[in-house]
C-alpha positions as CSV (number, residue, x, y, z in Angstrom):
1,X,51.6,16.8,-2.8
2,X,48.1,18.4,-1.9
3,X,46.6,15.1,-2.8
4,X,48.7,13.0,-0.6
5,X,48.0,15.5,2.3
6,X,44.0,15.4,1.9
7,X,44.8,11.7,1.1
8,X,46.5,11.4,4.9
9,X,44.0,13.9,6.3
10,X,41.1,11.7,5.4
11,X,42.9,8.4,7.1
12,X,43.6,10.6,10.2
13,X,39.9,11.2,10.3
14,X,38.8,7.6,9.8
15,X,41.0,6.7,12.3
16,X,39.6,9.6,15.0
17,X,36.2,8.6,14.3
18,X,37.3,5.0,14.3
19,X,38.5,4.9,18.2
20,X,35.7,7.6,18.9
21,X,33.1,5.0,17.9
22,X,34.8,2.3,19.5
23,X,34.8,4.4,22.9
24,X,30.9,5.2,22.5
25,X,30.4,1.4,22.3
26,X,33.4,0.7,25.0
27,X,30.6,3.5,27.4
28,X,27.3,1.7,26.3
29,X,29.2,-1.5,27.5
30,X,30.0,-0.3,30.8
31,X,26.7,1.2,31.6
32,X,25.0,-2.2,30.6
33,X,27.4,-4.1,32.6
34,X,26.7,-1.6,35.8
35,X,22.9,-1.5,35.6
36,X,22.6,-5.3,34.9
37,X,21.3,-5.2,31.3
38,X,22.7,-6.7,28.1
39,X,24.5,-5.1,25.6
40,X,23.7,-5.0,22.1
41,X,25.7,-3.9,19.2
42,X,23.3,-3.0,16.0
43,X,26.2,-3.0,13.6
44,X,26.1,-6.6,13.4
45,X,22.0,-7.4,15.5
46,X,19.5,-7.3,12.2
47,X,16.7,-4.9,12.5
48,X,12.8,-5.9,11.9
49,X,11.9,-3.3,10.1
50,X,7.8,-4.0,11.3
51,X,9.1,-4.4,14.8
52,X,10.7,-0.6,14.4
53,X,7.3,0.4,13.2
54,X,5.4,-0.2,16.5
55,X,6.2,2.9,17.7
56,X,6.7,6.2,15.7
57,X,10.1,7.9,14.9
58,X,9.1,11.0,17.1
59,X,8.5,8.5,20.4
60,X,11.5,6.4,19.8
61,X,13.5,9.6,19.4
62,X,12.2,11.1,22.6
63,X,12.7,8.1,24.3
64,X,16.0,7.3,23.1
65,X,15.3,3.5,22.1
66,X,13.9,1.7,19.4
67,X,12.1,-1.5,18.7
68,X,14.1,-3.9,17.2
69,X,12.6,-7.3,16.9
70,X,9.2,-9.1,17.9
71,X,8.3,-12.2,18.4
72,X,4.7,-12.9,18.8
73,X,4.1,-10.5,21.7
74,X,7.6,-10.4,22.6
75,X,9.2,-7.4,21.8
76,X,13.2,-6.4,22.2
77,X,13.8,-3.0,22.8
78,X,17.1,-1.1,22.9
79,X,17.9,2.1,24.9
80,X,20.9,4.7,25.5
81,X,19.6,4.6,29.2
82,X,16.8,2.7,30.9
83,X,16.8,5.3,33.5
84,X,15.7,8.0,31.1
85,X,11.9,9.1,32.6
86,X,10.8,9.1,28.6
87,X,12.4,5.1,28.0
88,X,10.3,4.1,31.2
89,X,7.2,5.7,30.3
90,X,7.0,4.1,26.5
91,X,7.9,0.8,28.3
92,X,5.5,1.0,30.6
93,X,3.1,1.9,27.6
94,X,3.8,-1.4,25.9
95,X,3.6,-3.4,28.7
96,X,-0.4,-2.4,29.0
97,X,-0.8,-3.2,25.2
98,X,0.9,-6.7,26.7
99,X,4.2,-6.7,25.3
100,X,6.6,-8.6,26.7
101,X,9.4,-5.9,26.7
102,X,13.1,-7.7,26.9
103,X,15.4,-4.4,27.2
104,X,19.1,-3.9,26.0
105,X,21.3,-1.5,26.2
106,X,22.8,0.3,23.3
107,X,24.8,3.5,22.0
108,X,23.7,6.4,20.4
109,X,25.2,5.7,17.0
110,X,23.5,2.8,16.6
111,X,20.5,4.3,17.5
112,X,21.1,6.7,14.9
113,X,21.2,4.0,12.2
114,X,18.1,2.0,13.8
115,X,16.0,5.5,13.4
116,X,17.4,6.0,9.4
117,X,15.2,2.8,8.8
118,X,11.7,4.8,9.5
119,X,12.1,6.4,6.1
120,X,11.5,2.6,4.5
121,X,9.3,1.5,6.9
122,X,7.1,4.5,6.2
123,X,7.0,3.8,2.6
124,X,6.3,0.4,3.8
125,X,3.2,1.3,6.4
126,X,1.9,2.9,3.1
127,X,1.3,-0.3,1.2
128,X,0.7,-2.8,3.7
129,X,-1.5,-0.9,5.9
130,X,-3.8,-0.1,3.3
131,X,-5.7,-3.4,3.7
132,X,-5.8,-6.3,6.4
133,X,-7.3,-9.8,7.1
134,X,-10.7,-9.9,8.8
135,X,-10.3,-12.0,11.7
136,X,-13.7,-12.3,12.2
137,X,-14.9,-13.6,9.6
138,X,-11.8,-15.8,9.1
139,X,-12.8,-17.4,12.3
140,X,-16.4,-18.1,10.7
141,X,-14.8,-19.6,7.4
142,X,-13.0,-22.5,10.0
143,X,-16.1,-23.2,11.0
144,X,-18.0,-23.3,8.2
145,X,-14.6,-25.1,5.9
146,X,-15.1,-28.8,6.9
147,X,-13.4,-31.0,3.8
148,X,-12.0,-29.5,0.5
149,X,-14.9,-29.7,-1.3
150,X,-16.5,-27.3,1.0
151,X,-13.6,-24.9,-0.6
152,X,-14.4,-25.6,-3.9
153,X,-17.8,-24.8,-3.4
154,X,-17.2,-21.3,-1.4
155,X,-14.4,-20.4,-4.3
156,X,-16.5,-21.1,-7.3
157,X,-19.2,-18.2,-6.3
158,X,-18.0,-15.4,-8.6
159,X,-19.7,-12.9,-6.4
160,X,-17.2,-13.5,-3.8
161,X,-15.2,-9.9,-3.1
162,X,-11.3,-9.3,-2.8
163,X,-11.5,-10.0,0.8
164,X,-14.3,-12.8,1.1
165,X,-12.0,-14.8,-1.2
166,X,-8.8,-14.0,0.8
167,X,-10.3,-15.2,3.9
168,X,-11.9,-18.1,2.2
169,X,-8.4,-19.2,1.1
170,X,-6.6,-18.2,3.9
171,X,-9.0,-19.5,6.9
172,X,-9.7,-22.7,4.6
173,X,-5.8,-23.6,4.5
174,X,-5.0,-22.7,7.9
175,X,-8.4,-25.0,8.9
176,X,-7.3,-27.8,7.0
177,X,-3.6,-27.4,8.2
178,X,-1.9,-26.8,4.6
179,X,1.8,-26.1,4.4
180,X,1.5,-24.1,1.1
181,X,-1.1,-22.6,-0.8
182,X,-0.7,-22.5,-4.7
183,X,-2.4,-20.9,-7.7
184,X,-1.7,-21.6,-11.3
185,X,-3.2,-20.1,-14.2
186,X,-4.0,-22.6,-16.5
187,X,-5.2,-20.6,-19.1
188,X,-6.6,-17.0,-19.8
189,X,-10.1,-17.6,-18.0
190,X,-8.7,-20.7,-15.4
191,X,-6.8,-20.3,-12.0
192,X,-5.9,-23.4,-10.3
193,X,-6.1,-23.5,-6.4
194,X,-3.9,-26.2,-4.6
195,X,-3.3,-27.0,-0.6
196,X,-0.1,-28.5,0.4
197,X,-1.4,-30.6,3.0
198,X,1.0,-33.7,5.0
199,X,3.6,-32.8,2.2
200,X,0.8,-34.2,-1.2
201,X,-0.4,-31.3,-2.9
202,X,-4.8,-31.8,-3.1
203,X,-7.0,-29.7,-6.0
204,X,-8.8,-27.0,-4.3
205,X,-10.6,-25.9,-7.6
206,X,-10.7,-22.9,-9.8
207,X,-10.8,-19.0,-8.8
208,X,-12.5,-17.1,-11.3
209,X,-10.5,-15.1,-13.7
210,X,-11.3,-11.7,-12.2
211,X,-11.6,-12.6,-8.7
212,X,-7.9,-13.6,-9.1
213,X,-6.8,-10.9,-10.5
214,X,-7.9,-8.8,-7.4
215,X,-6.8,-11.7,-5.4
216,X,-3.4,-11.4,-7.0
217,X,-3.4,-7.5,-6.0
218,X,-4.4,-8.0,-2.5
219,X,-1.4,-10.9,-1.7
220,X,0.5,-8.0,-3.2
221,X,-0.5,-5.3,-1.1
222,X,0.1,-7.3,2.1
223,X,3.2,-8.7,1.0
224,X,4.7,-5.4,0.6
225,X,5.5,-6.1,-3.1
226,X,5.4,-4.1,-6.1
227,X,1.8,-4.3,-7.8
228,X,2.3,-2.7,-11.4
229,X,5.7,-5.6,-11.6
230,X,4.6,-8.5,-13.6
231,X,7.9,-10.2,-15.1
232,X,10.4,-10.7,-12.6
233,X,9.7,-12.5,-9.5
234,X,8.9,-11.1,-5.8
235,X,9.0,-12.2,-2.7
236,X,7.0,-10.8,0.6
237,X,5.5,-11.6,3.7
238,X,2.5,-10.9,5.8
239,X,1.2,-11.9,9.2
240,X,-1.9,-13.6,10.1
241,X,-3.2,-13.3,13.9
242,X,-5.5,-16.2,15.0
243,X,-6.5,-17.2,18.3
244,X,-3.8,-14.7,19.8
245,X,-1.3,-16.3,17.6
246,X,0.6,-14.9,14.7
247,X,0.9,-17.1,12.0
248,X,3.3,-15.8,8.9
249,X,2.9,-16.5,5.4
250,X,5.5,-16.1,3.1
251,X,5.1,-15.3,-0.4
252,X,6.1,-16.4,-3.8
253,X,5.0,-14.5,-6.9
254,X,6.5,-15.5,-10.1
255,X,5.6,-14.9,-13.7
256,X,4.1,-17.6,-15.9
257,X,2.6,-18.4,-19.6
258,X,-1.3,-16.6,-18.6
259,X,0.1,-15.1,-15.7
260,X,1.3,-14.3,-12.2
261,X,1.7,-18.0,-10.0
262,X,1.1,-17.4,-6.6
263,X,2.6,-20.0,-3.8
264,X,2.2,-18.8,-0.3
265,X,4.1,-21.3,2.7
266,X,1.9,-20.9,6.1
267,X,4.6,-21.2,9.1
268,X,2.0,-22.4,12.0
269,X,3.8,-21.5,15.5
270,X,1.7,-25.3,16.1
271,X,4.4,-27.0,13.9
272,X,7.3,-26.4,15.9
273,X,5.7,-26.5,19.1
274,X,6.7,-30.2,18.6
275,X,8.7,-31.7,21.5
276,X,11.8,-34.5,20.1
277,X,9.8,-36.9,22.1
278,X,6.6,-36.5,19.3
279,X,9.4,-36.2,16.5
280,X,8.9,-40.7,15.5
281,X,12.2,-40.7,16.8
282,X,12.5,-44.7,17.9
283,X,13.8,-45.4,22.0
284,X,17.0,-46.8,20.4
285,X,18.1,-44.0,18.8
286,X,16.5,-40.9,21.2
287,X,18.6,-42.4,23.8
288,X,21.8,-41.4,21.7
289,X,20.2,-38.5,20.4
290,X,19.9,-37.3,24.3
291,X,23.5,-38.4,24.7
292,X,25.2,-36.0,22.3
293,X,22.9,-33.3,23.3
294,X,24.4,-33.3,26.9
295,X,27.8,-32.7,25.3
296,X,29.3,-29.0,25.7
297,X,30.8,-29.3,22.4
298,X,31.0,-30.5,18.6
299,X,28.5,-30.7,16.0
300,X,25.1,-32.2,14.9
301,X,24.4,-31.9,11.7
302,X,20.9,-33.2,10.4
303,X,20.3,-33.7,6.7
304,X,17.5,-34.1,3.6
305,X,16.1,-32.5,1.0
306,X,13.5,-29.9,1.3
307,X,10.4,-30.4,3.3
308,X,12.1,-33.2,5.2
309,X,11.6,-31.4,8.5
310,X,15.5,-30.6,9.2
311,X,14.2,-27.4,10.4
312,X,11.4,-29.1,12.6
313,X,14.4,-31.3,14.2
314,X,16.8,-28.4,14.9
315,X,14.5,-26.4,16.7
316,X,13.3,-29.8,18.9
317,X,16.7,-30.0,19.1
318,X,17.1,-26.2,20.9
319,X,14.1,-26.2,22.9
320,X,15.8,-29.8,24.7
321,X,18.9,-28.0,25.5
322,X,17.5,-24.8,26.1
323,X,17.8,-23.0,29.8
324,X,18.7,-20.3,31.4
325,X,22.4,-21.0,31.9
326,X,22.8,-21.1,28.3
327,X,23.4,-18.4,25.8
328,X,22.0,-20.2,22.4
329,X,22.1,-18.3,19.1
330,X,20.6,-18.7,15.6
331,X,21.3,-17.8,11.9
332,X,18.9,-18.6,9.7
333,X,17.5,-17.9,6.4
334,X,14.8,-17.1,6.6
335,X,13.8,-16.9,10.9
336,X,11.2,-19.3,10.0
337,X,9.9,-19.2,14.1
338,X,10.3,-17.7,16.5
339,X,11.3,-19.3,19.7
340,X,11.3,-17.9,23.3
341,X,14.4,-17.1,25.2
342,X,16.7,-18.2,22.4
343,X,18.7,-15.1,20.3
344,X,17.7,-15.6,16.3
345,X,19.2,-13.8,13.8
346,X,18.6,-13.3,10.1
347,X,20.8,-13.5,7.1
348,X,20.7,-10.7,4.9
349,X,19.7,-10.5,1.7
350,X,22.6,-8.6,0.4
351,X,26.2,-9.7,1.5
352,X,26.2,-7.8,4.8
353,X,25.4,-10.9,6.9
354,X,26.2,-14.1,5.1
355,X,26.0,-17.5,7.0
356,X,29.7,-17.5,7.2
357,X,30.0,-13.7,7.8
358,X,27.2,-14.0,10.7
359,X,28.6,-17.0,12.3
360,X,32.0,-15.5,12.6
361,X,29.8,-12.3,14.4
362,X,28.0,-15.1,16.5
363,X,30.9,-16.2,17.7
364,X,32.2,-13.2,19.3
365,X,28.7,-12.5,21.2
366,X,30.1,-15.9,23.6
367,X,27.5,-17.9,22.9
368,X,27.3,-21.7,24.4
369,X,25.2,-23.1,21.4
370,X,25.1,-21.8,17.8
371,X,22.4,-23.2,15.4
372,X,23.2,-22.6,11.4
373,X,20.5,-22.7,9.1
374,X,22.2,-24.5,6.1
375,X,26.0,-25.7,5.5
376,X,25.7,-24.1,2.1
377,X,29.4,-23.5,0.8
378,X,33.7,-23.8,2.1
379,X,33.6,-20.7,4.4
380,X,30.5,-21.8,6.2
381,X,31.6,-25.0,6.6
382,X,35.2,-24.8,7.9
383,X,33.6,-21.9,10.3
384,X,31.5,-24.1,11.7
385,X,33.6,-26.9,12.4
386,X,36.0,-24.2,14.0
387,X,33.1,-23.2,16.1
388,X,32.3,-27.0,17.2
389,X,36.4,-27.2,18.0
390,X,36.6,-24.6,20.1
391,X,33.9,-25.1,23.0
392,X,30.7,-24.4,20.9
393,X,28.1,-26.8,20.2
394,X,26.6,-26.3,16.8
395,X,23.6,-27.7,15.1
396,X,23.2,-27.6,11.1
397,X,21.9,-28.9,8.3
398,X,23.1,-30.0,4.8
399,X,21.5,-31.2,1.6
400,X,22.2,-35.5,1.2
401,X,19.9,-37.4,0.7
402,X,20.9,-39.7,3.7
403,X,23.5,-39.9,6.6
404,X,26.5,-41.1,5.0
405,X,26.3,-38.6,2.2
406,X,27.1,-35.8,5.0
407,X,30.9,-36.4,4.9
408,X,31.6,-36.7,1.0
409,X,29.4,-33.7,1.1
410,X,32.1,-32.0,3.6
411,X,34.7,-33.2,1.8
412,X,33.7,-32.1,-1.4
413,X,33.6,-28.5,0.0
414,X,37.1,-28.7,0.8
415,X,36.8,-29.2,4.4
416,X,39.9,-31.2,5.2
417,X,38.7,-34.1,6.2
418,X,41.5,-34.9,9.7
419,X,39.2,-32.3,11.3
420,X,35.8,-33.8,10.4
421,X,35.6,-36.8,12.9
422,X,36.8,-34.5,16.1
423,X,34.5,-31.9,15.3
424,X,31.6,-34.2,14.2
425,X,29.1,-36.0,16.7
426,X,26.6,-36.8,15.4
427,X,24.8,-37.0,11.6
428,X,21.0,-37.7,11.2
429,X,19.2,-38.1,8.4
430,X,15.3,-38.2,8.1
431,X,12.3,-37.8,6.1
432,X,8.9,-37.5,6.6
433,X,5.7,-39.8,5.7
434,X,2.1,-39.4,6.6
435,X,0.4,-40.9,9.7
436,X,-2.2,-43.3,8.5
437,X,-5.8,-41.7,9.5
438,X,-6.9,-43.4,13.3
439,X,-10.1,-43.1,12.7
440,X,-11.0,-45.1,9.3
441,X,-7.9,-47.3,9.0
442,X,-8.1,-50.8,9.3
443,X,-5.9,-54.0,10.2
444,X,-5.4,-56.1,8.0
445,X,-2.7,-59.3,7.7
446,X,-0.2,-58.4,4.9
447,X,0.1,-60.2,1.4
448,X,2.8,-62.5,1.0
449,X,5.1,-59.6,-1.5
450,X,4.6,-57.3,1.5
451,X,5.1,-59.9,4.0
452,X,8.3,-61.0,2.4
453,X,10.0,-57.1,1.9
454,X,8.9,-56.7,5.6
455,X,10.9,-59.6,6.7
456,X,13.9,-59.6,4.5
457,X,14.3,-55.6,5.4
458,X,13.9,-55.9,8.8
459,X,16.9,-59.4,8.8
460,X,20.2,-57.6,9.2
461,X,18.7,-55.4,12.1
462,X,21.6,-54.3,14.8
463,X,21.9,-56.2,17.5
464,X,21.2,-53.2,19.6
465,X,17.3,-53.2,18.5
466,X,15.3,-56.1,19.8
467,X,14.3,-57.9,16.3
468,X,10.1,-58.2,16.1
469,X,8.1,-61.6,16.1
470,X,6.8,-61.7,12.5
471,X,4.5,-64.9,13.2
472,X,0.9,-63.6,12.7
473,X,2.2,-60.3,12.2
474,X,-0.9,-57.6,11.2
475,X,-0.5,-54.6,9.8
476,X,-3.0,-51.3,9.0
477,X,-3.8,-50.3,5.3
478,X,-4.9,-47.0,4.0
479,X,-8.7,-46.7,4.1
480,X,-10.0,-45.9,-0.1
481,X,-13.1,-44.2,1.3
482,X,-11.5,-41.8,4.0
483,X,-13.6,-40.1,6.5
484,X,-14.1,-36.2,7.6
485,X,-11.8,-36.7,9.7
486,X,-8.9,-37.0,7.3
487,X,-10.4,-35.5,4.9
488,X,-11.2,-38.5,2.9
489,X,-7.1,-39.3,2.0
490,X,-7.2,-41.9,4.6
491,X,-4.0,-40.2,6.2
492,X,-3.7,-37.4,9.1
493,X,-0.3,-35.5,10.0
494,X,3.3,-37.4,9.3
495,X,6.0,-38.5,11.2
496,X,9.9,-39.2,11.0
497,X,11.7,-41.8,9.8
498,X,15.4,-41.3,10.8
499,X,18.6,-43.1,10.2
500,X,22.2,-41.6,12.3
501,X,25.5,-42.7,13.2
502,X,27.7,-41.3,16.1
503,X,31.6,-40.4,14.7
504,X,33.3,-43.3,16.7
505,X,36.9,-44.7,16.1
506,X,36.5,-47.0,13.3
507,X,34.3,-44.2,11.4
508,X,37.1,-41.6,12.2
509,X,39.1,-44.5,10.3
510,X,37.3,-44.8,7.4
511,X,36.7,-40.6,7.0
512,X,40.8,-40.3,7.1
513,X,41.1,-42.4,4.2
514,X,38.5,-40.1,2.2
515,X,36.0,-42.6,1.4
516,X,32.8,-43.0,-0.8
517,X,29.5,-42.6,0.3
518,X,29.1,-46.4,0.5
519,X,32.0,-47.0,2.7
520,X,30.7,-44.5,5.0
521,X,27.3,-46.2,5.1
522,X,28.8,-49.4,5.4
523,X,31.2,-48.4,8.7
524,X,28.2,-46.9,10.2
525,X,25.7,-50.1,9.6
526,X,28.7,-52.3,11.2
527,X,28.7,-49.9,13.7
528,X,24.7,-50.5,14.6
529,X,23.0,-47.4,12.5
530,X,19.0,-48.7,11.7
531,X,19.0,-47.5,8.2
532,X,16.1,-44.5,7.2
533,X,14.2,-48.4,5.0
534,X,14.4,-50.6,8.3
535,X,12.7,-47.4,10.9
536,X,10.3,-47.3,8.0
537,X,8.9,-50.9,8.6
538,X,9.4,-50.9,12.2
539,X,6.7,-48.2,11.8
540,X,4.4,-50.3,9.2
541,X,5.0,-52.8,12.1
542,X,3.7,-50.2,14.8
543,X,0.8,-49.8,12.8
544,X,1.6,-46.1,12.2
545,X,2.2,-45.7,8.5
546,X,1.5,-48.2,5.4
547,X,4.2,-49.7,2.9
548,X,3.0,-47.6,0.1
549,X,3.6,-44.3,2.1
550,X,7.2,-46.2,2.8
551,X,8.0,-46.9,-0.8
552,X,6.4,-43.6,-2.0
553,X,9.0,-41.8,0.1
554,X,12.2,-43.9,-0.4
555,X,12.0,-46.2,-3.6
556,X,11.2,-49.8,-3.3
């Protein structure tokens, strides 16, 4: 009997501090709503835990706000009241250190829980602050870094020190515009250095044996990772700024036969400052890309494997739409970067904040656009499409290998398949190949083999795309030599090739009778889809790219 009574006591409770909490957030609502600022709830906005650390615990407390995100130097701030004399002043303070301060109003509970994170981030100050990139003489190492050999050389030099050899690597990669940079111990005394760069990996040389082992210590250190762990893997990141810029760098440690293999994925603000226009996408096809992003509703969903540029395309995709009519909001895994005016939010790494957990959240914040990082599983899925049914306009991704794969891929998660074609737009698929080098390539008329795969690939074109003149067609091939330029691989940057399909009648058809992946792609070629092969040579035509780089991607 006592039991029961503490049992009901203790629900009574719950309950009281239930509709208490609810009426603190029911206040902080009102007050946003009558000083003209937005409202933000922290039980379900992720906090960034280095954007908390930009002011102390002490100020935030006396100011009644805390830092909750930045982007470059865009910083969102949260406050009980704006009008507090203490909130104004440490505003005002960031605004001199030119922050952009976007302010939000929020309750006192959940500042309570956004000040419980200084303990961690505290802990946190007291590993990463220990050391930091020299941006100085970063800067000199672009200059001096001309070709890869040049980072061979500077590598090599044993007498290099923890931080020489960090910037060497670091200012080399970001010089050379690498995606990734990888180490691999080879042996007890060898450490291999590799540079992602236009998606082929390229031999950097060797780091001394006990240069790397500092090196190892350092990316460590910055990463905010555990130094004396050496058999599990660990996952950081650190931030690089560069010509007022941050660049991050997100890192992968894992443990290998002679060692620790280090891979570390530069996210350059330059590569999604890409507009769709410089995307490869061809006039035939931007023209109905441009038509379903006008629609208020449904979904576009992109797909490829990794390093395909989904990510690239989604975000060309949101800064197209974007304006100030428009709430847009993303979840993503991991907020890869950061874009202006747009809300992005990060999925957790425990289960608190799940794709399909989030987007359900998103959706009561009444947003007009919804970007989801990946389609990964059931839940996600049927959320989505539930989101593109009901007003939203959404923008993912899944893993296929080409467009037609998308909707066996839905299926097969259990999504049923009567409410694919309403929800559905659009599907793209794309890949990426390299851009052959301007300055050392040269024009040459094609063989009769490549002659004859251009021409019989390039026969059952659609109608809708005006069919090329192959008499006296030329062509560009890959330069052996190179040139500084490209740094002797005869190829500079890469570009798209894309094949999509709009969800018309006859393909809602053929998705209600639960078809194959061939079925699909044959309703969408009838229907006038260019397929991923054909865009290919229309760019060998253009003189862009080269068969080999074609083939290399996609097969012969």
């Amino acid at each position: 009997m006592v039991q029961k009574d503490q049992d009901k006591k203790r629900k009574t409770e719950v309950k009281i501090h239930q509709i208490q909490r609810e009426a603190e957030e029911t206040r902080a609502k009102n007050l946003a709503s009558e000083l003209g600022f937005p409202y933000i709830d922290l039980r379900i906005t992720p906090i960034d835990d280095e954007a908390l650390a930009l002011i102390t615990k002490e100020e935030a407390q006396k100011a009644q706000m805390a830092i909750i995100q930045k982007r470059q130097r865009e910083i969102y701030v949260v406050v009980a009241d704006p009008r507090l004399k203490q909130a104004k002043t440490l505003i005002e303070k960031l605004e001199k250190e030119e922050y952009g301060v976007k302010t939000s109003i929020t309750s006192e509970s959940n500042l309570e829980k956004a000040w419980q994170r200084y303990e961690f981030v505290r802990q946190k100050e007291k590993i990463t602050k220990t050391t930091e990139i020299d941006v100085k003489e970063l800067t000199q190492i672009q200059r001096e870094v001309i070709t890869i050999d040049d980072l061979k050389e500077k590598i090599s030099d044993p007498s290099l020190n923890t931080t020489q050899l960090l910037n060497t690597i670091m200012g080399s990669a970001l010089k050379l515009e690498a995606s990734d940079v990888h180490t691999e111990n080879e042996s007890e005394e060898k450490v291999r250095l590799r540079l992602r760069i236009d998606g082929i990996l390229q031999d950097a040389g060797s780091i001394p044996f006990p240069n790397y082992q500092l090196f190892l210590s350092r990316i460590k250190i910055l990463s905010s990772l555990r130094i004396n762990v050496h058999d599990i893997p660990q996952d950081g990141r650190f931030s690089i700024e560069v010509d007022s810029s941050d660049i991050e760098v997100r890192t992968s440690i894992i443990p290998a036969e002679y060692g620790e293999n280090i891979v570390l994925r530069i996210l350059d603000p330059k590569t999604v400052g890409l507009k769709l226009e410089d995307l490869g996408i061809q006039e035939y096809d931007f023209k109905t890309i441009e038509d379903q992003l006008k629609k208020p509703n449904g979904m576009i969903v992109t797909t490829g494997p990794t390093g395909a540029g989904k990510t690239t395309l989604l975000y060309a995709f949101l800064k197209k739409v974007n304006t100030p009519e428009l709430k847009i909001i993303t979840l993503e895994d991991p907020i890869e970067y950061h874009l202006p005016g747009i809300e992005q939010t990060q999925v957790s790494s425990g289960k608190t904040y799940t794709f399909a957990g989030g987007l359900r959240s998103i959706l009561r914040q009444d947003p007009d656009m919804i970007l989801v990082g990946e389609i990964r599983d059931n839940e996600t899925a049927e959320t989505a499409i539930h989101a593109a049914l009901t007003g939203h306009l959404v923008f993912s991704t899944l893993h296929t290998n080409d467009a037609a794969g998308a909707i066996p891929r839905l299926v097969d998660m259990k999504v049923n398949p009567t409410l694919i074609p309403p929800a559905i737009n659009l599907v793209i698929a794309q890949r990426l190949v390299r851009r052959l080098c301007p300055k050392c390539s040269k024009e040459i008329k094609p063989d009769k083999i490549t002659f004859e795969k251009i021409k019989n690939g390039l026969k059952d074109l659609p109608e809708r795309v005006k069919k090329p003149n192959l008499d006296n067609i030329t062509i560009k091939e890959v330069s052996i030599e190179g040139c500084i330029y490209c740094n002797f691989t005869g190829y500079k940057g890469r570009i798209g090739m894309f094949e999509l399909f709009v969800i018309d009648d006859a393909m809602e058809k053929t998705i209600l009778k639960t078809p194959s992946f061939v079925e699909i792609k044959e309703t969408a070629i009838k229907a006038g889809m260019v397929t991923m092969k054909q865009d290919g040579l229309l760019k060998v035509l253009a003189k862009v790219t080269t068969m080999d780089e074609i083939e290399r991607v996609l097969g012969e």
